[in-house]
Wavefront OBJ file of the C-alpha trace (Angstrom):
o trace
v 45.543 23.258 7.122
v 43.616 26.510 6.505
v 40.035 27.740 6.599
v 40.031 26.865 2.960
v 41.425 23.495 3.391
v 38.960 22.902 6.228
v 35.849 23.591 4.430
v 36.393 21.007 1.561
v 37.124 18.211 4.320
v 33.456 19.544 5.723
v 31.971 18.738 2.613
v 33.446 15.641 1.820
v 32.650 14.245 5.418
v 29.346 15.307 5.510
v 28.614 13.778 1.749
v 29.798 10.564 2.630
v 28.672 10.309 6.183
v 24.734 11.279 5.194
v 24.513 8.123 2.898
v 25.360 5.905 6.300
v 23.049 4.563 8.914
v 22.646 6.765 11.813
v 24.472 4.822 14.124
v 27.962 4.813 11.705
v 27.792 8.352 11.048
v 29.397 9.666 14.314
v 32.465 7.214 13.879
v 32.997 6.981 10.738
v 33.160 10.451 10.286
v 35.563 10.930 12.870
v 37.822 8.522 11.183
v 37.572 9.813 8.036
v 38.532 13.173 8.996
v 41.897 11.589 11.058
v 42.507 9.797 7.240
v 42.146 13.111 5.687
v 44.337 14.998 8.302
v 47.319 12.662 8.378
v 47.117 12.273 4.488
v 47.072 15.951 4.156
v 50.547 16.346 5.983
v 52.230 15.306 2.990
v 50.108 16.580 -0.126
v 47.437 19.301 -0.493
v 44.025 19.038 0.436
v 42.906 18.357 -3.605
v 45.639 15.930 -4.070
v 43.819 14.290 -0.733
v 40.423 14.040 -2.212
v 41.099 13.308 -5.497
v 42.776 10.252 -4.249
v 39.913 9.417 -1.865
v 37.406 9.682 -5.237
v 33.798 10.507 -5.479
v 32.067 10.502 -1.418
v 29.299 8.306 -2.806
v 31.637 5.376 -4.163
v 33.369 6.098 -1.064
v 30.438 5.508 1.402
v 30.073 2.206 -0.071
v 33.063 1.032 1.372
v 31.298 1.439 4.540
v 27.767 -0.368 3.635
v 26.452 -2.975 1.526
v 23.141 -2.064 0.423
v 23.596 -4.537 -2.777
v 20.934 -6.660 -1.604
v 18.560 -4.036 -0.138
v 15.239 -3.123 -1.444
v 15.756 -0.216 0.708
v 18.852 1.144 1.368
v 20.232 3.392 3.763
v 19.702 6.781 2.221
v 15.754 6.221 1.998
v 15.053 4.064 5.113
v 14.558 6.413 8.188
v 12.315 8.099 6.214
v 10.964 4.844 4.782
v 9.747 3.511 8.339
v 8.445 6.908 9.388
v 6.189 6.993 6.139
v 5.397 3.647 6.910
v 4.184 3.738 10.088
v 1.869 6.537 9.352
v 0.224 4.774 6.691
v -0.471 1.693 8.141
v -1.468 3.553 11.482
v -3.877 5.578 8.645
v -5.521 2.492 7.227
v -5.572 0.755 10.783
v -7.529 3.589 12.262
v -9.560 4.020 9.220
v -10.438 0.356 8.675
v -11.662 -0.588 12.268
v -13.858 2.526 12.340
v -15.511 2.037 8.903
v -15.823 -2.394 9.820
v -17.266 -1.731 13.369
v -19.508 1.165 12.657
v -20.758 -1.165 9.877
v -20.938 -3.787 11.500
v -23.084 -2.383 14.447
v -24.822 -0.221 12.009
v -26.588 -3.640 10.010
v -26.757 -5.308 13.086
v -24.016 -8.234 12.651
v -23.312 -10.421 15.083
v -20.098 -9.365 17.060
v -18.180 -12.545 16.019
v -19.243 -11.357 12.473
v -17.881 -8.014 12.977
v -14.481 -9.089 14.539
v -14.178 -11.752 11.308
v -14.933 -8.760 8.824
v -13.002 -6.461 10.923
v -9.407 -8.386 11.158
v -9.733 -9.362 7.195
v -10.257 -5.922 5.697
v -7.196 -4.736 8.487
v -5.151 -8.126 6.745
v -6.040 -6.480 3.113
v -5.496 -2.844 3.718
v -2.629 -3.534 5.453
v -0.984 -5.761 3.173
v -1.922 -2.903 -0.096
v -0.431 -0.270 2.329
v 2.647 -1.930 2.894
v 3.151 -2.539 -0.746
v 2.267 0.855 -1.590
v 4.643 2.298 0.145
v 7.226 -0.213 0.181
v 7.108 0.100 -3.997
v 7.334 4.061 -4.528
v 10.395 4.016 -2.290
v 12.052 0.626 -3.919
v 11.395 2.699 -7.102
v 13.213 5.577 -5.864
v 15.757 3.892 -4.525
v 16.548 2.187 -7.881
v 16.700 5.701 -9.505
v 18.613 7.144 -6.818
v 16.273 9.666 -6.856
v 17.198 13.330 -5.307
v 20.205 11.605 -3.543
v 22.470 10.122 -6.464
v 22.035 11.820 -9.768
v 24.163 10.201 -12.070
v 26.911 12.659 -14.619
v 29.251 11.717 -17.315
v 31.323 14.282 -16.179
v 34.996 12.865 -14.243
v 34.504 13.961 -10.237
v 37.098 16.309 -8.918
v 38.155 18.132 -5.859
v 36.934 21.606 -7.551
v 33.578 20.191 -7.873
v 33.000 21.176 -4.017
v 33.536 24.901 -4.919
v 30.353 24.581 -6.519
v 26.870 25.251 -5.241
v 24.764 24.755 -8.074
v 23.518 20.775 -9.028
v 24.082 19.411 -12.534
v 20.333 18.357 -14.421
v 21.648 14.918 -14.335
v 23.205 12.579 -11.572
v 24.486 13.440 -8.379
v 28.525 13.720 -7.884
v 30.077 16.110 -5.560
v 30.048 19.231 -7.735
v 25.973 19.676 -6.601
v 26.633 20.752 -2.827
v 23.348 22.584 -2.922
v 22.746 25.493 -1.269
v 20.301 25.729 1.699
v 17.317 25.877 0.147
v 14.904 29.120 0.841
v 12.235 29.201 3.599
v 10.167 29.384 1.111
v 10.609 26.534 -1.200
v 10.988 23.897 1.970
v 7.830 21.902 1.823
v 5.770 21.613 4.897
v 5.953 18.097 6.270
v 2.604 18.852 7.979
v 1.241 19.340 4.731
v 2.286 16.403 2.875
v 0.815 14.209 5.906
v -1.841 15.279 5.800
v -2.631 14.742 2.014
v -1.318 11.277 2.977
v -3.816 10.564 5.844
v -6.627 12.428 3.437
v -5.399 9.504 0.863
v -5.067 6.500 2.894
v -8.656 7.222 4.283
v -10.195 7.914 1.259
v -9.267 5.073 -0.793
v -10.339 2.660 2.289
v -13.852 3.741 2.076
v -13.900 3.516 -1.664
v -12.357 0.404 -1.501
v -14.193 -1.218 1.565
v -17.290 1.410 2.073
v -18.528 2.999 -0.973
v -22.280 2.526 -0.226
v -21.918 5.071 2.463
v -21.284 7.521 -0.140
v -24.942 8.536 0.002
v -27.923 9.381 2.108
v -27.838 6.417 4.919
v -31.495 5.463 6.813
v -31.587 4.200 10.128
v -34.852 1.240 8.871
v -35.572 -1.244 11.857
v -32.245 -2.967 13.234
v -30.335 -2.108 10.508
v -29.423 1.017 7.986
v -30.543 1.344 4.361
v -27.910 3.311 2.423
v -29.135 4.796 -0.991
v -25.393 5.256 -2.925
v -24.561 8.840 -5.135
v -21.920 6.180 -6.933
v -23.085 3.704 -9.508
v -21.951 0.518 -7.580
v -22.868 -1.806 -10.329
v -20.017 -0.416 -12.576
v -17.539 -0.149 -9.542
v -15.107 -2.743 -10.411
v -14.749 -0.766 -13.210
v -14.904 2.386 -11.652
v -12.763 1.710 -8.815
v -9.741 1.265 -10.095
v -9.626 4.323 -11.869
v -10.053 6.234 -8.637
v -7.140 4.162 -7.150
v -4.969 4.698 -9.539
v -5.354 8.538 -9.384
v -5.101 8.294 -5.704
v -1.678 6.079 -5.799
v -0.241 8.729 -8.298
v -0.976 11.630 -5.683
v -0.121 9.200 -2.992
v 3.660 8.474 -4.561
v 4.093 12.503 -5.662
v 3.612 13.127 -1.777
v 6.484 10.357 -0.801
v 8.364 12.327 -2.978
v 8.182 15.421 -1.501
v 8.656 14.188 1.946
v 11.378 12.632 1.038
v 12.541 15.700 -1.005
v 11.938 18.172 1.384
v 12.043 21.583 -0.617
v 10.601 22.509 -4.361
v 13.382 21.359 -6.792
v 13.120 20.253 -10.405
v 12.004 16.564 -9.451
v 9.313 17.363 -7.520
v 7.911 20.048 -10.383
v 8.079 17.595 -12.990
v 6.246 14.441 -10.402
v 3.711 17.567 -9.899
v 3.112 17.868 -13.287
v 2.490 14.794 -14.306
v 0.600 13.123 -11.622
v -2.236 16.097 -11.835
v -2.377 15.763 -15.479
v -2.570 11.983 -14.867
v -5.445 12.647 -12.181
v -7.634 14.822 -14.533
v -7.445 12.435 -17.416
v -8.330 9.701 -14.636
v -11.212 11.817 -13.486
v -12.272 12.666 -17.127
v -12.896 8.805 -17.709
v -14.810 8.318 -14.792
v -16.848 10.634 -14.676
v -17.612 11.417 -18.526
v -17.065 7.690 -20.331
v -18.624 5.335 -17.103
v -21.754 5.789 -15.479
v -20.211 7.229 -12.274
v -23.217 8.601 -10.501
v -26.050 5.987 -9.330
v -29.048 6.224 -11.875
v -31.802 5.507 -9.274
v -30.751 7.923 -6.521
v -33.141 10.729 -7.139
v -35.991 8.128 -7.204
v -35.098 5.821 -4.471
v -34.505 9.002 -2.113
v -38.178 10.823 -2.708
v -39.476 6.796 -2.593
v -37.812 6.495 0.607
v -38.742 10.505 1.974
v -41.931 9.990 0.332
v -41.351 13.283 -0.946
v -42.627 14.314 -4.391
v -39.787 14.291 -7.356
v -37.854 17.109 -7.956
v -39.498 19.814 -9.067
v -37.972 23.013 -11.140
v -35.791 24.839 -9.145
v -35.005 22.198 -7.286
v -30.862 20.993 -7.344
v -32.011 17.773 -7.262
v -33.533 17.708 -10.948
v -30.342 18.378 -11.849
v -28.463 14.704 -10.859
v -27.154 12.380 -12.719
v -26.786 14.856 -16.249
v -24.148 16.509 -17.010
v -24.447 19.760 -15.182
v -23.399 18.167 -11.953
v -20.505 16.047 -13.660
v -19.306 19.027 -15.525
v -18.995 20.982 -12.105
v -17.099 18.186 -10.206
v -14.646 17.800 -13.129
v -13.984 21.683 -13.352
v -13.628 21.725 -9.392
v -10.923 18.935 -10.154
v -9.443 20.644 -12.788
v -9.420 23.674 -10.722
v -7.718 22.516 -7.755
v -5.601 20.381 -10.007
v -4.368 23.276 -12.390
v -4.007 25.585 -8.817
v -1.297 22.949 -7.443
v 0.637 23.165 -10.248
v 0.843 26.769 -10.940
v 1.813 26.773 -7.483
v 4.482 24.210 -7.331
v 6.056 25.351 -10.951
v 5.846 29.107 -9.147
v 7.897 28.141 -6.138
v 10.408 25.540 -7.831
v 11.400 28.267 -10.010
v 10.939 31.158 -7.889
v 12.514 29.786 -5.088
v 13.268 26.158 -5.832
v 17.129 24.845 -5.778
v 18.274 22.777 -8.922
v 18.188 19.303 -8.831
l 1 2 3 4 5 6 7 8 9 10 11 12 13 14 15 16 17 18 19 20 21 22 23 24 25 26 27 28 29 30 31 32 33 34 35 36 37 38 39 40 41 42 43 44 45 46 47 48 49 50 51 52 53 54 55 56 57 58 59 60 61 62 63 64 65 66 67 68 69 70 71 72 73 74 75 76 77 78 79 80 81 82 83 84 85 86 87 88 89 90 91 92 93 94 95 96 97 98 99 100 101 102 103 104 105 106 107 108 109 110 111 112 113 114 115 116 117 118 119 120 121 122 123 124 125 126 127 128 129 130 131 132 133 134 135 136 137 138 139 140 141 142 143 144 145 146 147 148 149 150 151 152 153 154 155 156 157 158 159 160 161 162 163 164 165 166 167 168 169 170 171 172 173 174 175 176 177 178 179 180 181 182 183 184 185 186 187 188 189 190 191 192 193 194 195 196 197 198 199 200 201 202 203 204 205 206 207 208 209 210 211 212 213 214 215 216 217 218 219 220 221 222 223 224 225 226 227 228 229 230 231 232 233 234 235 236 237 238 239 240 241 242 243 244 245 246 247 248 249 250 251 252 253 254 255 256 257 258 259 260 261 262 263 264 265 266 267 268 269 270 271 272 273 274 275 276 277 278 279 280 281 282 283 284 285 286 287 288 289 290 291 292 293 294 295 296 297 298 299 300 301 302 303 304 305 306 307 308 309 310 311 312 313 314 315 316 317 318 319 320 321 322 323 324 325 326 327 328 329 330 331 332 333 334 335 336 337 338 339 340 341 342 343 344 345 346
């Protein structure tokens, strides 16, 4: 067996072993390279693979993930994004119910009561959350199995550049640029930044304001209109479960490719529209909070020259949706830069 010889086995081990559980991948690898060695005594090292087939048909001799809402390929990271979120809206919830609760002056059976039902609720939309993007990706066989009409064969290994369509052999990327790997920092952190927001929109929106410390208790005076918020609201989630599932994705991914360009693309142009409605077709902003706040400050109304005059119109909505649109449009440009710049085809 040459160098040559030596290299396809490499590949076809490593493609079949890296679609295993962790704990298989040492043994069966070993045992599918004595297959390949005694098989190759007798017939070159094509003949070999082309009898063995495609390494992902192969693999599933090995596992049964039939049954699985998430297999194999996806889990590890699957509990590691997991745990993060739930740790995320854990953390979040208990500071946002206690400091609440303390805040109005609840009783601290009150407080433990609200406390363990909003951690029951965010958990259990966490869970799902997450739990859904990655069943979805695991149905598309997304980044790992791209699916091509084309017959596998040995000489597909040669290659190092991925088809547009399913995975099969022949894609053997190459190892991707420094510069189109995605930071893993990065993404978590837009994750955390998620998680936390939506659980104060969700379960603290009133706080969104100026808050008043008034006797025993706090008097908040909301920005956002809270009487429209069950309409409002889940517009905002929405947006924030798009970015939410387009950073799954590029954990999961690891490095710009096609995939995550296109998941880019869309869920920024599906957060602008999102914004658009809010904030130009409801009444986002709270009508009253200009006059509640000098009420409460006992402060004359805005006068000219004064940024407050300028709530609630159209000035101040305009310059939150262009500072959307900005960042929005900025994310993109980068993302489409460095997927085709430096970005490996998948």
């Amino acid at each position: 067996m040459d160098d040559k010889d030596r290299e396809l086995m490499r590949r076809y081990i490593y493609e079949v072993v890296r679609r295993l559980p962790r704990d298989q991948r040492g043994d069966v690898g070993l045992e599918l390279e004595e297959l390949i060695g005694d098989m190759a005594d007798t017939e070159t090292m094509e003949q070999v693979l082309t009898k063995l087939g495609d390494p992902a048909e192969f693999a599933q001799k090995y596992r049964d993930d039939s049954r699985h809402l998430i297999g194999s390929e996806y889990y590890d990271n699957y509990l590691w994004v997991l745990k993060i979120v739930l740790a995320c809206a854990a953390a979040s919830i208990l500071l946002t119910s206690v400091v609440k609760g303390f805040l109005e002056g609840n009783h601290i059976f009150g407080i433990f009561a609200d406390t363990l039902a909003n951690l029951l609720i965010s958990g259990t939309g966490a869970f799902g959350c997450v739990t859904l993007v990655f069943a979805v990706m695991e149905r598309k066989k997304i980044i790992l199995d791209f699916k091509n009409e084309k017959e596998w064969k040995v000489d597909h290994l040669r290659q190092t550049e991925a088809p547009e369509k399913t995975w099969t052999p022949k894609v053997l990327p190459p190892v991707p640029d420094k510069k189109a790997v995605i930071s893993r920092g990065e993404s978590l952190v837009s994750v955390i930044f998620i998680v936390l927001f939506a659980s104060l929109l969700i379960f603290a929106p009133q706080y969104f304001g100026a808050v008043f410390k008034e006797g025993d208790g706090i008097k908040t005076i909301p920005l956002l209109n809270l009487s429209s918020w069950n309409v409002i609201l889940p517009l905002l989630l929405l947006g924030l479960f798009a970015g939410f599932a387009d950073e799954m994705l590029r954990l999961v991914t690891g490095c710009y490719c096609r995939t995550v360009m296109v998941s880019n693309i869309i869920t920024n142009a599906l957060q602008i529209f999102l914004a658009a409605i809010a904030l130009k077709v409801f009444p986002f902003w709270n009508p009253n909070f200009i006059s509640d706040l000098t009420e409460h400050l006992e402060k004359a109304p805005a006068s000219k020259g004064d940024i407050l005059l300028y709530w609630n119109t159209d000035i101040m909505t305009n310059i939150l949706l262009a500072v959307i649109c900005g960042i929005a449009l900025l994310e993109t440009g980068v993302t489409i830069y460095k997927t085709l710049r430096y970005g490996i085809k998948r």
